[in-house]
Structure formats: C-alpha cells, structure tokens
TORVOKE-200338 format. One record per atom (N, C-alpha, C): residue number from 1; atom name; z, x, y. Coordinates in steps of 0.05 Angstrom, whole numbers, plus 5000, padded with zeros to 4 digits. Layout:
REM residues N
<rec k="NUM" a="CA" Z="Z" X="X" Y="Y"/>
...
This chain:
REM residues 110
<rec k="1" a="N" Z="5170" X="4990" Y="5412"/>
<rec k="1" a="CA" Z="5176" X="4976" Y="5387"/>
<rec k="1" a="C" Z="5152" X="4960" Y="5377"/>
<rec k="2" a="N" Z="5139" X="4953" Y="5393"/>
<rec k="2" a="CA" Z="5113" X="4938" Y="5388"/>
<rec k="2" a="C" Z="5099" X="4945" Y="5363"/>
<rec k="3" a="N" Z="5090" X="4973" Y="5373"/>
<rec k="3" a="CA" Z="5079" X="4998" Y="5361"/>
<rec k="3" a="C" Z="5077" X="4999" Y="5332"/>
<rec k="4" a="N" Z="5118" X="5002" Y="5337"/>
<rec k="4" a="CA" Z="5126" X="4996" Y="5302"/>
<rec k="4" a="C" Z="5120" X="4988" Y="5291"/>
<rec k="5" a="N" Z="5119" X="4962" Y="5301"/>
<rec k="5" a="CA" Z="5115" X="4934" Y="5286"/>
<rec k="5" a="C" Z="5084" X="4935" Y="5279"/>
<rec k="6" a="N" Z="5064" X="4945" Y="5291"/>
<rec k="6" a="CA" Z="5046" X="4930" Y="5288"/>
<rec k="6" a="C" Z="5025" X="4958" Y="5275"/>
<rec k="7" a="N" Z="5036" X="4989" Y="5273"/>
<rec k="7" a="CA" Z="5030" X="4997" Y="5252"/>
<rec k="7" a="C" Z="5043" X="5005" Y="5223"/>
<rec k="8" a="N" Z="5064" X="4982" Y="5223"/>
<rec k="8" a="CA" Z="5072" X="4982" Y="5200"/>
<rec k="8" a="C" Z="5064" X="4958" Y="5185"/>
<rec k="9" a="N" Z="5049" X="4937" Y="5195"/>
<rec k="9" a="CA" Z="5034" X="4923" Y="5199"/>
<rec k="9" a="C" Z="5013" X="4927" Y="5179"/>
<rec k="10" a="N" Z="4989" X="4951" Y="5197"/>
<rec k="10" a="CA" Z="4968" X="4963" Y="5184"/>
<rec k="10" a="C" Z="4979" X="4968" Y="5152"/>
<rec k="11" a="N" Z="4997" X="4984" Y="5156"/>
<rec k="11" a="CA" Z="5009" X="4999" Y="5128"/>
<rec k="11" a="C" Z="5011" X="4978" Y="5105"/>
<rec k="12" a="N" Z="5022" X="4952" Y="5117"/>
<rec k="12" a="CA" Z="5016" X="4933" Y="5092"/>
<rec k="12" a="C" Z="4996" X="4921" Y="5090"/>
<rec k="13" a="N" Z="4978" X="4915" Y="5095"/>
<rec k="13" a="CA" Z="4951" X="4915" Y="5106"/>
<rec k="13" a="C" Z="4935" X="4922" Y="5078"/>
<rec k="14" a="N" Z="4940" X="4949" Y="5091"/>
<rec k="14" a="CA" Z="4924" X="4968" Y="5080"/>
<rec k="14" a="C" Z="4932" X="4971" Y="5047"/>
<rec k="15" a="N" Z="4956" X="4974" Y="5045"/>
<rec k="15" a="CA" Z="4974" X="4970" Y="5014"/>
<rec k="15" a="C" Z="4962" X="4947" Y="4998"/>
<rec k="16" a="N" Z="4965" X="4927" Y="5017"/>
<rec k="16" a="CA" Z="4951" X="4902" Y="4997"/>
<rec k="16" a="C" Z="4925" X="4905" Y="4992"/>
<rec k="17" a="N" Z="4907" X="4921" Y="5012"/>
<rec k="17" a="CA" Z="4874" X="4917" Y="5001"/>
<rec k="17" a="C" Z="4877" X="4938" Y="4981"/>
<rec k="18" a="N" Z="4891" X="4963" Y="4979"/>
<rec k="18" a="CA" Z="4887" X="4986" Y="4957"/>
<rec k="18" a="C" Z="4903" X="4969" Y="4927"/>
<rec k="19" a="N" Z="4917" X="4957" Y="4928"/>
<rec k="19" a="CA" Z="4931" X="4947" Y="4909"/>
<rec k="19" a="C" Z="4917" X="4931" Y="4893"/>
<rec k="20" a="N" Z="4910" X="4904" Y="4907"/>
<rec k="20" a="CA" Z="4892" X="4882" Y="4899"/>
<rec k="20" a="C" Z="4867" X="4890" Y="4897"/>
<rec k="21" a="N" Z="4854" X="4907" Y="4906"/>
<rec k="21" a="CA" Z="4819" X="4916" Y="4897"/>
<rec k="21" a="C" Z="4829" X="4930" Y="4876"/>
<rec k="22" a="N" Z="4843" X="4948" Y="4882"/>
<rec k="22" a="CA" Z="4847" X="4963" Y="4842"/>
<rec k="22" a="C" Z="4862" X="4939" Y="4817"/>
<rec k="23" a="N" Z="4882" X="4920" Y="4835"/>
<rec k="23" a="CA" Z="4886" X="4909" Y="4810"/>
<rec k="23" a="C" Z="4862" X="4888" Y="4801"/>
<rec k="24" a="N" Z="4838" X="4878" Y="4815"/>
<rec k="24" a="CA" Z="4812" X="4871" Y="4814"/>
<rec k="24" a="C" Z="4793" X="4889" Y="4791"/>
<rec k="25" a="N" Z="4793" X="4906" Y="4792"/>
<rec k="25" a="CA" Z="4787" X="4923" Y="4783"/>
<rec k="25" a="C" Z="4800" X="4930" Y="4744"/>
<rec k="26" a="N" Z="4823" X="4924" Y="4755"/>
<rec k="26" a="CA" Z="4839" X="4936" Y="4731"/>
<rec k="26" a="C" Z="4836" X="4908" Y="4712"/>
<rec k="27" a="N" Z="4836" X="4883" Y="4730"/>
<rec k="27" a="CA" Z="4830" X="4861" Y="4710"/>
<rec k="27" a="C" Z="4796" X="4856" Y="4690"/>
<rec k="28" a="N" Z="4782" X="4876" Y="4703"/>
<rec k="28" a="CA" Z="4761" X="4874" Y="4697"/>
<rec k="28" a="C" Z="4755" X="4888" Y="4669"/>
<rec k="29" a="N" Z="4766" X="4913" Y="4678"/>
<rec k="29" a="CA" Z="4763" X="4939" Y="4654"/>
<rec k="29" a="C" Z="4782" X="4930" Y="4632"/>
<rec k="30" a="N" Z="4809" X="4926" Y="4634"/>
<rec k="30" a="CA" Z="4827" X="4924" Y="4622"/>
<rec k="30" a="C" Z="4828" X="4897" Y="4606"/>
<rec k="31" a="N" Z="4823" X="4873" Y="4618"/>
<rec k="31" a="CA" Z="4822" X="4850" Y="4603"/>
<rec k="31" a="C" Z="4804" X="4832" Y="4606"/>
<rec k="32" a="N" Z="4787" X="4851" Y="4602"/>
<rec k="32" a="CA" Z="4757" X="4837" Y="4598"/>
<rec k="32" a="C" Z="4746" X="4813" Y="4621"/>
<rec k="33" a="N" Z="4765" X="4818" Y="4642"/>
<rec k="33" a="CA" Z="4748" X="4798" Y="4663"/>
<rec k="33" a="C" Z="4729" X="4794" Y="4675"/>
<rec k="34" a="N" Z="4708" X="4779" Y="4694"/>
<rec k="34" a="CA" Z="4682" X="4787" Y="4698"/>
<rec k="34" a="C" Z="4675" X="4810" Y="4712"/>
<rec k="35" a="N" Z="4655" X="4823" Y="4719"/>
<rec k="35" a="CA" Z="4645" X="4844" Y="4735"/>
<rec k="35" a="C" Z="4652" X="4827" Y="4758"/>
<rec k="36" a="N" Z="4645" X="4806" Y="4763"/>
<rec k="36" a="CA" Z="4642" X="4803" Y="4795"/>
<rec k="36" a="C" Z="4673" X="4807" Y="4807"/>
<rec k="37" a="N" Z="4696" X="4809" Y="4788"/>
<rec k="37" a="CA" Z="4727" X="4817" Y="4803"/>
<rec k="37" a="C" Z="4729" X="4843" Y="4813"/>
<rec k="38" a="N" Z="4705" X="4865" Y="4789"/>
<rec k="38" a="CA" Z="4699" X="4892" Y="4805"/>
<rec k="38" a="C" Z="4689" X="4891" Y="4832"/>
<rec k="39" a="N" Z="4665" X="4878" Y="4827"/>
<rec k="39" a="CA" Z="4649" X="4889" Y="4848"/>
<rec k="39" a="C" Z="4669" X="4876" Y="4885"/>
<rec k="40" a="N" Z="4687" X="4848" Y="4876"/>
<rec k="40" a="CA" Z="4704" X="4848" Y="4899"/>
<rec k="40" a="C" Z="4726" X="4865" Y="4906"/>
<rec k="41" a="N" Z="4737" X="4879" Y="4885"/>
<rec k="41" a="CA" Z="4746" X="4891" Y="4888"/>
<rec k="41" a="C" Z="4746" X="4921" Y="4888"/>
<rec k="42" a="N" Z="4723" X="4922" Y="4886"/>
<rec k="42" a="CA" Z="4711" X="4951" Y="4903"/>
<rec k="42" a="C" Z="4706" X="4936" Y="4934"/>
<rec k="43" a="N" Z="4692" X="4917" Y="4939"/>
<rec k="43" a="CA" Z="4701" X="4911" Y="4974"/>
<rec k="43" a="C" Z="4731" X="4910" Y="4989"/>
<rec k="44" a="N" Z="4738" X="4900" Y="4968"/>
<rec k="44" a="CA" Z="4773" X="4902" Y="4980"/>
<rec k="44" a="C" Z="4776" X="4935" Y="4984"/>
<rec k="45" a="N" Z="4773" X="4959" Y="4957"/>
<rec k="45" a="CA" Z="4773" X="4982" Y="4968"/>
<rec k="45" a="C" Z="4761" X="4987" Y="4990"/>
<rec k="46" a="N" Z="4741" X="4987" Y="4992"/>
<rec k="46" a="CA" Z="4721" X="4995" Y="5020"/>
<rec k="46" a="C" Z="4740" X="4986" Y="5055"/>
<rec k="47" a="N" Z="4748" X="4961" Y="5052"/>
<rec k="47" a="CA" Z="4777" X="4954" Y="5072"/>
<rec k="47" a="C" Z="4795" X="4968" Y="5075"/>
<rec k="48" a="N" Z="4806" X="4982" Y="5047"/>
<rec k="48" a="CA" Z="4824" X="4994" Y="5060"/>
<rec k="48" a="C" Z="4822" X="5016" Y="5069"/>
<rec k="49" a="N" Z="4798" X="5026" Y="5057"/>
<rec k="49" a="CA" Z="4790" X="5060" Y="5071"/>
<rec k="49" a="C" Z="4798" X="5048" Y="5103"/>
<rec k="50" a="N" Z="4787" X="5034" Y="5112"/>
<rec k="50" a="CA" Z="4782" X="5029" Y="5132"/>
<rec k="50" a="C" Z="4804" X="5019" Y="5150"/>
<rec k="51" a="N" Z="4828" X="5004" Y="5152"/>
<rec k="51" a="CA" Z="4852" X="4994" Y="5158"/>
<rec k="51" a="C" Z="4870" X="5019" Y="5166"/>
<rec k="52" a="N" Z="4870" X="5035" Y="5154"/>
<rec k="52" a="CA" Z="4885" X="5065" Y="5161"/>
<rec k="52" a="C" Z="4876" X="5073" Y="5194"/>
<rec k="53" a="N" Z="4856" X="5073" Y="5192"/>
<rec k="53" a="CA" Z="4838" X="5081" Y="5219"/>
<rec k="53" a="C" Z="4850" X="5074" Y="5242"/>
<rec k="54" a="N" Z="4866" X="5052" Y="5248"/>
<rec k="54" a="CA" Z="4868" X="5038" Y="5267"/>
<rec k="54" a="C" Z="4906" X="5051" Y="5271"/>
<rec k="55" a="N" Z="4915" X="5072" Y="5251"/>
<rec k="55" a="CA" Z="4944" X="5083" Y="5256"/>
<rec k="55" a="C" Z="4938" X="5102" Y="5284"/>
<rec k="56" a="N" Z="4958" X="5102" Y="5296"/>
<rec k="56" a="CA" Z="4959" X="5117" Y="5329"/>
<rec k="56" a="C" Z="4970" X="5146" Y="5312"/>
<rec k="57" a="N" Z="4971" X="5150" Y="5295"/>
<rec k="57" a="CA" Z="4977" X="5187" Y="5280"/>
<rec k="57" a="C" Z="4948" X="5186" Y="5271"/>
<rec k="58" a="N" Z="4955" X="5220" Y="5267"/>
<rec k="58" a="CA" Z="4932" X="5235" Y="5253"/>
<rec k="58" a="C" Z="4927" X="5231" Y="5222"/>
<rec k="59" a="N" Z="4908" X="5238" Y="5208"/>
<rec k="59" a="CA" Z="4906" X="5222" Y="5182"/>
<rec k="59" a="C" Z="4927" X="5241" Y="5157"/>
<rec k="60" a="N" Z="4932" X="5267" Y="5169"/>
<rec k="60" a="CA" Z="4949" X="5271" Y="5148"/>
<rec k="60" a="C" Z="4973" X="5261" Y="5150"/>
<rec k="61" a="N" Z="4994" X="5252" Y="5172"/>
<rec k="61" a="CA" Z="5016" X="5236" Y="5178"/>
<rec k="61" a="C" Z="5013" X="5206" Y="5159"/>
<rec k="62" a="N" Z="4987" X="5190" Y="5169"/>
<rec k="62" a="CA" Z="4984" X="5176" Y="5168"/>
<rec k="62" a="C" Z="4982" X="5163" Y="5129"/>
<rec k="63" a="N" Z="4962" X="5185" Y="5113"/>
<rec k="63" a="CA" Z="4969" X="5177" Y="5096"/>
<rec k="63" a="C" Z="4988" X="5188" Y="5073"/>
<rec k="64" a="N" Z="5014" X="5210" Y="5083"/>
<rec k="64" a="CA" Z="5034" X="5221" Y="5069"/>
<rec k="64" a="C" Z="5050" X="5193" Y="5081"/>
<rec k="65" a="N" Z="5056" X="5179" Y="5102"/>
<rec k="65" a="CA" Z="5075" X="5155" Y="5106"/>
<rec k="65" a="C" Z="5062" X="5128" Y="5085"/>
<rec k="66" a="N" Z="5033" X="5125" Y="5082"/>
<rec k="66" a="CA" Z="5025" X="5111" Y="5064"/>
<rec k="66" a="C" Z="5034" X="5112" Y="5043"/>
<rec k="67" a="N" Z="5035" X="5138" Y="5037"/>
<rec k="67" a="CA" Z="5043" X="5130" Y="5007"/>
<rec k="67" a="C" Z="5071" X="5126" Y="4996"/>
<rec k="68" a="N" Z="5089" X="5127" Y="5019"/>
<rec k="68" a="CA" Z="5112" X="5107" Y="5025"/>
<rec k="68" a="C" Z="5114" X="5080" Y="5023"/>
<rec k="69" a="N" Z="5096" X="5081" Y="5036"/>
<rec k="69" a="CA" Z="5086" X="5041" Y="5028"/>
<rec k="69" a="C" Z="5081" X="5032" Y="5002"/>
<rec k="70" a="N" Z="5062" X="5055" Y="4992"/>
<rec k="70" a="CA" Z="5046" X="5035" Y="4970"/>
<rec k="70" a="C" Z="5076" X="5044" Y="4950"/>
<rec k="71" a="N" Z="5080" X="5056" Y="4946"/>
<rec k="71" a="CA" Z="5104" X="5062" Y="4931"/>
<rec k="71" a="C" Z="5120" X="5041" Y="4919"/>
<rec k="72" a="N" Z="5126" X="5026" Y="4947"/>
<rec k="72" a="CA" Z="5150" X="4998" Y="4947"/>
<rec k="72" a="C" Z="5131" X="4977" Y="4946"/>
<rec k="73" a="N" Z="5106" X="4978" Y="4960"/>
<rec k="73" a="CA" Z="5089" X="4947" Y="4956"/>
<rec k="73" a="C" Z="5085" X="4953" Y="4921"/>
<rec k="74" a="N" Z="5079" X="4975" Y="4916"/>
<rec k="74" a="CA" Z="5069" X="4972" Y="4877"/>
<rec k="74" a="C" Z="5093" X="4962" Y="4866"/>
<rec k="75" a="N" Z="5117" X="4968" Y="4873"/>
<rec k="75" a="CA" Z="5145" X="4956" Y="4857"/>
<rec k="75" a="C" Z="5147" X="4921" Y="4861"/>
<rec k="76" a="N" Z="5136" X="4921" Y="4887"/>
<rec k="76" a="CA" Z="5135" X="4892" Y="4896"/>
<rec k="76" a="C" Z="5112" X="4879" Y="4875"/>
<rec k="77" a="N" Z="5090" X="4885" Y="4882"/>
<rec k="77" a="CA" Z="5065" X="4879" Y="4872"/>
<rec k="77" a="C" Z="5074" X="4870" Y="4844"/>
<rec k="78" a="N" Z="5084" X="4884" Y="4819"/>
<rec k="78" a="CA" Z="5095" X="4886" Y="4797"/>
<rec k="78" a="C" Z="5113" X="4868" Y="4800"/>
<rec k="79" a="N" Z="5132" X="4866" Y="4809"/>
<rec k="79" a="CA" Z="5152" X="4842" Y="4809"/>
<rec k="79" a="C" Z="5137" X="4812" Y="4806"/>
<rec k="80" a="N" Z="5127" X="4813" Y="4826"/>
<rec k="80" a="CA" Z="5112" X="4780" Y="4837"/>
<rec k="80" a="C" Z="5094" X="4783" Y="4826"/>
<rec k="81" a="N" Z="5080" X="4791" Y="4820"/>
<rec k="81" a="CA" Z="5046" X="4789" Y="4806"/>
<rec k="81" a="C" Z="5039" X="4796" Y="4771"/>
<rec k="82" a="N" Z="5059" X="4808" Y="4769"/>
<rec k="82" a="CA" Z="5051" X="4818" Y="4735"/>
<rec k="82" a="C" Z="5087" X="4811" Y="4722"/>
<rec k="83" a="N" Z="5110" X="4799" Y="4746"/>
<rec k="83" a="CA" Z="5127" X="4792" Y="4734"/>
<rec k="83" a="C" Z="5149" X="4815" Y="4718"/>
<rec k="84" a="N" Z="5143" X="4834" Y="4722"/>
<rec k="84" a="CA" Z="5158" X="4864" Y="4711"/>
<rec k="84" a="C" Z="5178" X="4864" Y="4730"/>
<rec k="85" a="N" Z="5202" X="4853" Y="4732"/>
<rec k="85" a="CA" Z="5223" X="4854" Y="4748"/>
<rec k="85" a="C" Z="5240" X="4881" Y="4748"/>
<rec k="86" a="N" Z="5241" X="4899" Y="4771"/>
<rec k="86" a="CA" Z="5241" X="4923" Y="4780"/>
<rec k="86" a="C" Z="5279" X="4927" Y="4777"/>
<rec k="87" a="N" Z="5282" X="4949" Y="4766"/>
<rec k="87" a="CA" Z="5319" X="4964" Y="4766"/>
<rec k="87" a="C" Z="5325" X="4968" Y="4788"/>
<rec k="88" a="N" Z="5351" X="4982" Y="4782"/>
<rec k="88" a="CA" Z="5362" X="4986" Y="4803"/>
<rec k="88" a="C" Z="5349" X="5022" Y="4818"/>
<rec k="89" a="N" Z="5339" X="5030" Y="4802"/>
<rec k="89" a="CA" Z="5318" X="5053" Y="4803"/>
<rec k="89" a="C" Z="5294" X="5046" Y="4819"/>
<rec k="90" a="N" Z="5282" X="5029" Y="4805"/>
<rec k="90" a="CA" Z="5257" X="5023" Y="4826"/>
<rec k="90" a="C" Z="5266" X="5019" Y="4852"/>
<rec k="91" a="N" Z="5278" X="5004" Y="4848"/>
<rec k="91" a="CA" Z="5293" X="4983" Y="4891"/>
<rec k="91" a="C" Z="5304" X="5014" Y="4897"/>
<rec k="92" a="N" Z="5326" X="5039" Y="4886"/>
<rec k="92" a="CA" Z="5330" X="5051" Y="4904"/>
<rec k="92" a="C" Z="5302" X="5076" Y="4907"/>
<rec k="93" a="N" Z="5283" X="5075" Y="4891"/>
<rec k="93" a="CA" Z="5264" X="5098" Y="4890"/>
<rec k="93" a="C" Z="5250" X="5086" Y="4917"/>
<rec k="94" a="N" Z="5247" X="5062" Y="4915"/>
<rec k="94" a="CA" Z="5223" X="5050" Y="4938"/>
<rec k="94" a="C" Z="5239" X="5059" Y="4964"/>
<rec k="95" a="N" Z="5260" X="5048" Y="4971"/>
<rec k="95" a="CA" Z="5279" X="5045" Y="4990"/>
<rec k="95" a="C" Z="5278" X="5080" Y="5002"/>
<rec k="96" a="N" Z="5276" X="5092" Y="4983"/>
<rec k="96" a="CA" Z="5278" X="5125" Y="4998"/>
<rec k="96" a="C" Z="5252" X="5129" Y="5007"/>
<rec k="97" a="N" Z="5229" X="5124" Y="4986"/>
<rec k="97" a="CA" Z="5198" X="5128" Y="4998"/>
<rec k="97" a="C" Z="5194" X="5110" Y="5026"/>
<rec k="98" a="N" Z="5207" X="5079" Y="5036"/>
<rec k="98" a="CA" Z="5203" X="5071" Y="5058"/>
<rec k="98" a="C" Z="5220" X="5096" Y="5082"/>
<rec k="99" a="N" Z="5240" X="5102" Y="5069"/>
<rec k="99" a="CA" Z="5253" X="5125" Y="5097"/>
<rec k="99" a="C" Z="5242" X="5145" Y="5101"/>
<rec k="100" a="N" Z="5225" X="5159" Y="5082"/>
<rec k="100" a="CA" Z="5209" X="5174" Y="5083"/>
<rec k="100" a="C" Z="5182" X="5167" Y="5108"/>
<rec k="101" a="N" Z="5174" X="5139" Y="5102"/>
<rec k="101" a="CA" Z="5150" X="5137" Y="5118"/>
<rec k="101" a="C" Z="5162" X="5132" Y="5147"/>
<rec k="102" a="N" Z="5187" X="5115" Y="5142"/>
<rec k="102" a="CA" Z="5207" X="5117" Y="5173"/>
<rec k="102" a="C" Z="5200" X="5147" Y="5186"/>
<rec k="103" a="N" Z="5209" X="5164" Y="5175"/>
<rec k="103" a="CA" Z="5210" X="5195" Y="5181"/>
<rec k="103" a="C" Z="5193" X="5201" Y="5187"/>
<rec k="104" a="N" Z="5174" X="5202" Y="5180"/>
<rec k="104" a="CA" Z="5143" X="5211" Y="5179"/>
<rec k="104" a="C" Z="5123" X="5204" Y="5204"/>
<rec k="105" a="N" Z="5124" X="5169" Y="5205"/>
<rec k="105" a="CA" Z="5106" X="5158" Y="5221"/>
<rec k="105" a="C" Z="5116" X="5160" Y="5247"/>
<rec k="106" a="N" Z="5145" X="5150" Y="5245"/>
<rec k="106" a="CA" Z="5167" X="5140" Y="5273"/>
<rec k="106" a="C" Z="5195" X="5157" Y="5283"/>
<rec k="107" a="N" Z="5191" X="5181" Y="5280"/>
<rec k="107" a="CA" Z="5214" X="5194" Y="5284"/>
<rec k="107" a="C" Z="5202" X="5208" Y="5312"/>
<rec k="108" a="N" Z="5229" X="5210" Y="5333"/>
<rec k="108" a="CA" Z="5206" X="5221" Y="5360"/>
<rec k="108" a="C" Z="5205" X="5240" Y="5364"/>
<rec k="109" a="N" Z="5180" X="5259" Y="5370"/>
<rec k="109" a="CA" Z="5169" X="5282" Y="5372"/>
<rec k="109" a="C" Z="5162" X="5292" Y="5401"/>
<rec k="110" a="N" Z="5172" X="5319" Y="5404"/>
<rec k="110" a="CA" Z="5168" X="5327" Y="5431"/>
<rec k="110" a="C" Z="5141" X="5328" Y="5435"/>
C-alpha cells in the first residue's frame, strides 16, 4: 500500500508541475504577463518531465495512468484557480479517468 500511496503521490506531483508551468506560460502569452512567468514556467515543465521517472511502471503505463490524473487535477485546477466551478459532467468524467489510472497503474498482474 505504501507503493500506492506514494506513486500516486508522484502523479500529483507531476500534474501540478505540468499544469502550473503551462498555466505560467499561458499567463504570459494570453494576458500579457511578464516573460519571466515563461521562462519559470518552462522550469516547472522541465520538473515534470522529470517526476514521472521515479513511477515503479514502464513509461507507457505510466503516462496513459497520467493522463488520468491530469484529467481531474485540470477540473480541480479550474475550479480553485480560474474559479470555473465544474458539473456534474466534469466530477463524473474525472472520477472515471481516476479509475482508469486505478486500472492501469494498480491492478495486479501476474
């Protein structure tokens, strides 16, 4: 169980640096904010390349269960951060992409 916990862990991890370096990013291009929110948030990208690495699966497991995550952290992200309060669509679309990454990462294999 440890395991679980602690690469699902990574997975948000990793969600938050791909999220927040693009939404860094997106504040830059989009609403005229300074370059320097790019250029951190191109380091935040560079993190997350990197955070994946440390999953005990192989990288195609690893990032088809990812994008389980980012799925529900972007609905989250959107809620709390840009205030776009999510339907009953979003909560159940996310909710299937997390069983998906359940399936994916943690289901046991001979």
């Amino acid at each position: 169980m440890p395991t679980v916990v602690t690469s699902f862990m990574y997975f948000v991890i990793a969600g938050l640096c791909e999220i927040g370096g693009g939404y860094l990013v997106w504040l830059w291009l989009r609403e005229g904010k300074s370059i320097w929110l790019a250029v951190i948030g191109g380091g935040v990208l560079f993190v997350y390349g990197i955070v994946p690495t440390f999953q005990p699966a192989n990288f195609g497991r690893v990032y088809a269960a990812y994008g389980g995550v980012f799925v529900a952290l972007s609905i989250l992200w959107g809620w709390l951060v840009d205030k776009n309060v999510p339907d009953r669509f979003d909560l159940i679309g996310g909710l299937i992409a997390l069983v998906g990454v359940v399936i994916i990462m943690y289901a046991p294999r001979s």
